[in-house]
N, C-alpha and C positions, 0 to 999 in steps of 0.2 A: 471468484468461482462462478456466480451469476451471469457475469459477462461474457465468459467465456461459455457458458453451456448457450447462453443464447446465441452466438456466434455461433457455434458448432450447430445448433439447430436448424440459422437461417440457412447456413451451407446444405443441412441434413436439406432442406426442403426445394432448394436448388436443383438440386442430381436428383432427386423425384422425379422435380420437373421433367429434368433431360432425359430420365429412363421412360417418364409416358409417353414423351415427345416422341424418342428412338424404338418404340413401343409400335407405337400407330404409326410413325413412317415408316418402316420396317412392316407391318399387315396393307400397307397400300399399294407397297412395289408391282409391278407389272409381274418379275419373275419370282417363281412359286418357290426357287431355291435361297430367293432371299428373305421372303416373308417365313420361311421355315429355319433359316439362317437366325433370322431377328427374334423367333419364340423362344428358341433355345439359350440365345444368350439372354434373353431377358428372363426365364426362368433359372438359369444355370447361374448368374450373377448373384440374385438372391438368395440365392440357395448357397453356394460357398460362403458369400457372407453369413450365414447363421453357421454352416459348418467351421467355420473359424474361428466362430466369436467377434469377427470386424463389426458386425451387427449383433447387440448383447438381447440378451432376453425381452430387457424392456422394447431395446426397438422391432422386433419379430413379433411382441405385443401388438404394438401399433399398425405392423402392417397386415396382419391377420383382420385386424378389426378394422382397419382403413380399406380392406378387400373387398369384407362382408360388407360392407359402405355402401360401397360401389352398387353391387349387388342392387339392393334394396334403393337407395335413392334412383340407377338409371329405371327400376320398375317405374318408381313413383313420376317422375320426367315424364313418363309415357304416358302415365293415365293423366296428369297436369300440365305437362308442358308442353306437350306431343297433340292430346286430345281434349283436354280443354277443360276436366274433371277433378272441383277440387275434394282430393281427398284427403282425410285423418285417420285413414285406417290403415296402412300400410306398415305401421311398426305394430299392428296385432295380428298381420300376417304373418308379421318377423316373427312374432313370438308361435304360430301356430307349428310354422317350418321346424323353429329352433326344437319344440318340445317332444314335438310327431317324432322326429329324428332319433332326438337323447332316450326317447323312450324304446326305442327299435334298434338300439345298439347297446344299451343298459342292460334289458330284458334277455337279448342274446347271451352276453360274456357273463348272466348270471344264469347260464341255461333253459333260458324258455323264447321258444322259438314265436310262440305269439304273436310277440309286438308285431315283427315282420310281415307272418302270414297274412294277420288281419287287414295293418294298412294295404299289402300291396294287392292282394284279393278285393282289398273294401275299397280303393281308390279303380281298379281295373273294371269291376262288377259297375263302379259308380260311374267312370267313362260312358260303359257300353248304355245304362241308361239314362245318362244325357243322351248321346247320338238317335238313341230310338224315341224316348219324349221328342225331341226336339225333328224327327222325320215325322211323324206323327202328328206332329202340331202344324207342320206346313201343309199339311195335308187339311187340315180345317180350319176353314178361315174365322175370324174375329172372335179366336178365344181370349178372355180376360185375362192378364197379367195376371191375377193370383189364383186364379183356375190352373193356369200351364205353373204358376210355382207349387200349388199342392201336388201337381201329378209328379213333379220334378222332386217334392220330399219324399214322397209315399216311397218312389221308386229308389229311392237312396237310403233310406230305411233299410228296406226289403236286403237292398246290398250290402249293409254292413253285417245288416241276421244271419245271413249267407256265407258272410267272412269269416263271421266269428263258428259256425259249423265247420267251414273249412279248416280253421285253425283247429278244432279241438280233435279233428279227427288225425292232421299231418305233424302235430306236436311229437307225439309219442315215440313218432319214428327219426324225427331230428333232435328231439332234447338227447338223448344219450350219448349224442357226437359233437356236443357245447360245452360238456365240463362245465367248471366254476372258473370266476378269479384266480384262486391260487392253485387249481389244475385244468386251465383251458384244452378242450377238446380239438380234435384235427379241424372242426369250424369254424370256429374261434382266434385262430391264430394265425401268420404267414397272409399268401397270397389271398386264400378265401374271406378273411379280416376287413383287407383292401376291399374287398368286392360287396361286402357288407356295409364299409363306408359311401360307397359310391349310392349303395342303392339307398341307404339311408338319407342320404341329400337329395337324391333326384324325387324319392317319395315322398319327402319334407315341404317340397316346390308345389309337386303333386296333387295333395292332400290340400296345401295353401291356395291354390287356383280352383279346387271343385269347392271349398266352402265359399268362396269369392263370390263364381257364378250363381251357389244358390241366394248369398244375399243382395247379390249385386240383382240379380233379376228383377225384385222388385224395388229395388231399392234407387235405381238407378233411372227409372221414370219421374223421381222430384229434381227440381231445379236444383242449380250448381248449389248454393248457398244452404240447402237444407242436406241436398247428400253430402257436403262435410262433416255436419252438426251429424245426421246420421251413421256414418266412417268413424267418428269421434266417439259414441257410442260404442260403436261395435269393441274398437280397441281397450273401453273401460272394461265391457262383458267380459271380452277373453281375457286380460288380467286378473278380474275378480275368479274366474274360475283355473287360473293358475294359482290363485291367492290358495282356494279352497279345495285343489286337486284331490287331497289327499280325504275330506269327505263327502262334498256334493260328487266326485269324478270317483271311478273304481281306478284310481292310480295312485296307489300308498307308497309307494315307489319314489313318486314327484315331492311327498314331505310339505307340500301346501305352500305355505309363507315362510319356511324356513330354507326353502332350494331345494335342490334334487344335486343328490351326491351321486359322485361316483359313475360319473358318464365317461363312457371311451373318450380316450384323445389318439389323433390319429399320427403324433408325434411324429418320426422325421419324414415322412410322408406327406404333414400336414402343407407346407408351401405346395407339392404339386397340386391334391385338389384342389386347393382355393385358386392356385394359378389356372387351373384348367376349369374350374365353375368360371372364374370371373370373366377368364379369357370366352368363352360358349356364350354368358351373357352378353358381351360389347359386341361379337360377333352375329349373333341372334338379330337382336335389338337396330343393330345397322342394318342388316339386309332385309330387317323388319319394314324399317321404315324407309328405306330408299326403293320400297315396291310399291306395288299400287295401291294393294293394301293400309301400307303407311300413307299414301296421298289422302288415301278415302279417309284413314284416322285423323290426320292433320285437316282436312277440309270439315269435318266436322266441329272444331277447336274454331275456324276462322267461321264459319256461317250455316247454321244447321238448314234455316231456310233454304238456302242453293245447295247445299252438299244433298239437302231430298228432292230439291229440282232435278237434280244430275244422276236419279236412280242409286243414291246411298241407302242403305238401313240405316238409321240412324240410332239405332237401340241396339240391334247388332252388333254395329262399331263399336259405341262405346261400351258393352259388355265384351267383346274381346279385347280392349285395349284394359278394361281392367283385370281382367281375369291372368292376361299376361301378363303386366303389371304384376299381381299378388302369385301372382308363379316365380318370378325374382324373387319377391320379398320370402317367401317361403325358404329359397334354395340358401339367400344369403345367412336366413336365422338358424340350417342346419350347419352352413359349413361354420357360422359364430361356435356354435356351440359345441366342436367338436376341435376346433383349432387352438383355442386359449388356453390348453394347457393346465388349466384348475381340474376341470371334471365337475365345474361346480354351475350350474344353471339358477339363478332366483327371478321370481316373480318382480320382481325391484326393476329387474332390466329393463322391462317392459312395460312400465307405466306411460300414461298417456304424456309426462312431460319430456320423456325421451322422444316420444313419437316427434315431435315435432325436429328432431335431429336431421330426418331426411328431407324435409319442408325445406330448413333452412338453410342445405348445400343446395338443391336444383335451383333457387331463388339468389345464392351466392355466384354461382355460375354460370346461371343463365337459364333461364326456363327455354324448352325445346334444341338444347344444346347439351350433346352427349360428351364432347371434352370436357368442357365447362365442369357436369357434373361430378366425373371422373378426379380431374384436377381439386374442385374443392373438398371433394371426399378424401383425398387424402391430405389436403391443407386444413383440412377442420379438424384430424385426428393428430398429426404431426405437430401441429401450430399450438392450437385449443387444449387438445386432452393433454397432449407431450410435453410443452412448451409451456402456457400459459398455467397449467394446473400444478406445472413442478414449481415455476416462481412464485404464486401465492402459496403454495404449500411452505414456502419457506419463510415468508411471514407470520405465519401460526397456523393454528389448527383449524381456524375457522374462515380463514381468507379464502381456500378453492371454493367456497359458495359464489364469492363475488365475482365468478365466472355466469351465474345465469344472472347478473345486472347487466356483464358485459356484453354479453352475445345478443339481446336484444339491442341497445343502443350503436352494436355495429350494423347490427340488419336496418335498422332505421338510419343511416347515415346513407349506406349501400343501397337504400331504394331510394334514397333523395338525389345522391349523387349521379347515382350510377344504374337508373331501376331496372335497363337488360340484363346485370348481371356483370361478372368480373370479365367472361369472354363475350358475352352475348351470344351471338350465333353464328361465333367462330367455331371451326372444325379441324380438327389436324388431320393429316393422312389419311390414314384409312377410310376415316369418318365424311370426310370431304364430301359433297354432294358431284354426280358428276354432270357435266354438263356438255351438249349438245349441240353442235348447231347442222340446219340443213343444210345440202349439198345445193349446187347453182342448180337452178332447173333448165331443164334440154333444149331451150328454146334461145340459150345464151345471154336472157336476163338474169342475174344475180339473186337469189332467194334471199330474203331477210334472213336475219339469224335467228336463231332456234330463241322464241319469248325475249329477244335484246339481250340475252345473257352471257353468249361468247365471252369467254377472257377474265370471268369473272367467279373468284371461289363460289360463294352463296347468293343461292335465288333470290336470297330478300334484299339482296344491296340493292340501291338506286345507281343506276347506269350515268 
């Protein structure tokens, strides 16, 4: 029986392959009716497979969580792979996304309109004073880093005081159209439900990228080596205060170290969102980085010296590349926590030695390579959690440990062998960089070609 599940496995992680492969070849075509041709049947695919059963629970497990993956390791690429920033906080973003969310959709379907108001008023109020601090501060030259981050608290304060007035006053008139669990109101249920889910992930992302910016601001002026240890940090803090939700935090709701019950799941819906977050992130993220924008990110990662000779900010850059960054990670810890089916959220998820899960795909795949990370985020959950965790489980009860012996000793093989990465800085389709070359010039001499790169997938090959 071993034999056979792992045979069927390696098969299972085969047609993966070929569904990401016909995935991004299918988003790269030239005509708009095939790239819309190719979303559908690769959403439509999955989906009958869970509608049938051909795909059983456990594996609609893995792809929900191999989604959220994606999600949160292509953020971390970006701020690491992309911009040159190493971080350990990225799975405490996961967890901020995940809980902002469970709590804005919990709160809901037990009638109080709250959760919602607050985040989206307190995230909205906290936008508009970024934008104004931050027009403000260009306007006067050589203030101190932590002078521009106290004006940056003060003012984010002020916004959530503000939110929480707005909620107490717009409650009153929406809780009596929420019902309960066991008699949901006209809000609460059908299409409006749907739209609760959405806004519940997108604020998730939200809420995940403004605390980013405010610790990233100062945070983000120490050298590479000390802003991990600092990121590593941060990820202990929000844990610990997931630990202790239910008394340092006003969320009795969240139940501390024991989880937080009884969160919506968005049940047979759940494939389109994740399909459609995941599908926004790869999307995002490509035409992020094949802009100028993304030049300026990546040249900051190869030389900060030259990337400020050539009129970059350099603190800038790397503040937006993390801030979007922990905008992924935020979206993928709401669409986790609303896809799995439990209803069950625990502090446990979140501990700092999970954090390193998305370290060790972008490093399996390829640092600054978005298939790469794609690919091994679903061969790390498929292979590792599915695969490897079933066979030692069948040894006894205490063998799936000797998965965290294993997983370091492959990563340590994998950077001796192979330390690009399993694709390096291969691209498939869609992802493909494109490439240019100039036209002859008018004078009937032959222009070079565009950097020697004609004919060639990737800029970094050697010609």
């Amino acid at each position: 029986m071993e034999f056979g599940f792992l045979l069927l496995s390696i098969l299972k992680l085969f047609i993966i392959l070929a569904y990401l492969y016909g995935l991004l070849w299918a988003l790269g075509h030239k005509a708009w009716w095939v790239k819309l041709l190719g979303v559908v049947l690769a959403y439509g695919i999955i989906q009958v497979g869970f509608s049938t059963g051909i795909l059983t629970a456990f594996d609609s497990g893995l792809f929900f969580q191999a989604s959220s993956l994606v999600i949160v390791s292509l953020g971390l690429n970006l701020i690491y792979g992309f911009n040159g920033q190493f971080s350990l906080g990225q799975w405490g973003f996961y967890g901020l996304g995940a809980y902002a969310s469970a709590d804005i959709t919990y709160r809901w379907v037990n009638g109080d309109s709250r959760g919602l108001v607050v985040v989206l008023a307190g995230t909205m109020l906290t936008g508009l004073v970024i934008l104004g601090v931050g027009r403000f501060l260009k306007k006067v030259r050589d203030v101190p880093v932590l002078s521009a981050f106290t004006l940056y608290i003060l003012g984010t304060v002020l916004a959530w005081l503000a939110a929480l007035l707005i909620a107490k006053f717009i409650d009153p008139f929406l809780s009596p159209l929420l019902g309960s669990p066991a008699n949901p109101g006209a809000l609460s249920q059908g299409l409006f439900m749907q739209l609760i889910f959405f806004l519940a992930i997108a604020l998730g992302g939200v809420f995940a990228a403004e605390v980013s910016f405010l610790f990233g601001l100062p945070v983000l002026t120490l050298g590479s080596d000390y802003f991990g240890i600092a990121t590593l940090g941060f990820t202990i803090v929000v844990n610990t205060l997931m630990i202790n939700s239910d008394t340092i935090l006003p969320f009795p709701e969240m139940k501390g170290g024991r989880g937080m019950l009884g969160i919506p799941q968005m049940g047979d819906t759940a494939w389109l969102w994740v399909f459609v977050f995941m599908l926004l992130v790869i999307v995002i993220m490509r035409n992020m980085i094949q802009s100028s924008t993304g030049r300026a990110i990546m040249s900051v990662r190869e030389d900060e010296i030259a990337a400020k000779a050539m009129g970059i900010d350099i603190a800038d850059t790397k503040l937006l590349a993390f801030v979007v960054g922990s905008l992924f990670a935020g979206i993928g810890g709401a669409v986790y926590t609303h896809s799995t089916g439990t209803g069950f959220l625990s502090p446990a998820t979140f501990n700092f030695l999970n954090g390193f899960n998305p370290l060790i795909i972008i490093v399996f795949g390829g640092l600054g390579s978005m298939t790469g990370t794609i690919v091994a985020s679903f061969g790390w959950i498929f292979f590792l959690e599915g695969v490897l965790r079933v066979l030692l489980g069948q040894m006894g009860t205490e063998a799936p440990t000797w998965r965290f012996v294993l997983y370091p000793i492959t990563l340590l093989l994998l950077m001796l062998l192979r330390p690009q990465g399993l694709l390096g800085t291969v691209e498939w389709g869609f992802l493909k960089r494109k490439v240019y070359s100039l036209r002859p010039a008018s004078n009937g001499i032959p222009a070079p070609e565009a950097a020697g790169l004609q004919g060639r997938q990737n800029p970094g090959e050697k010609p």
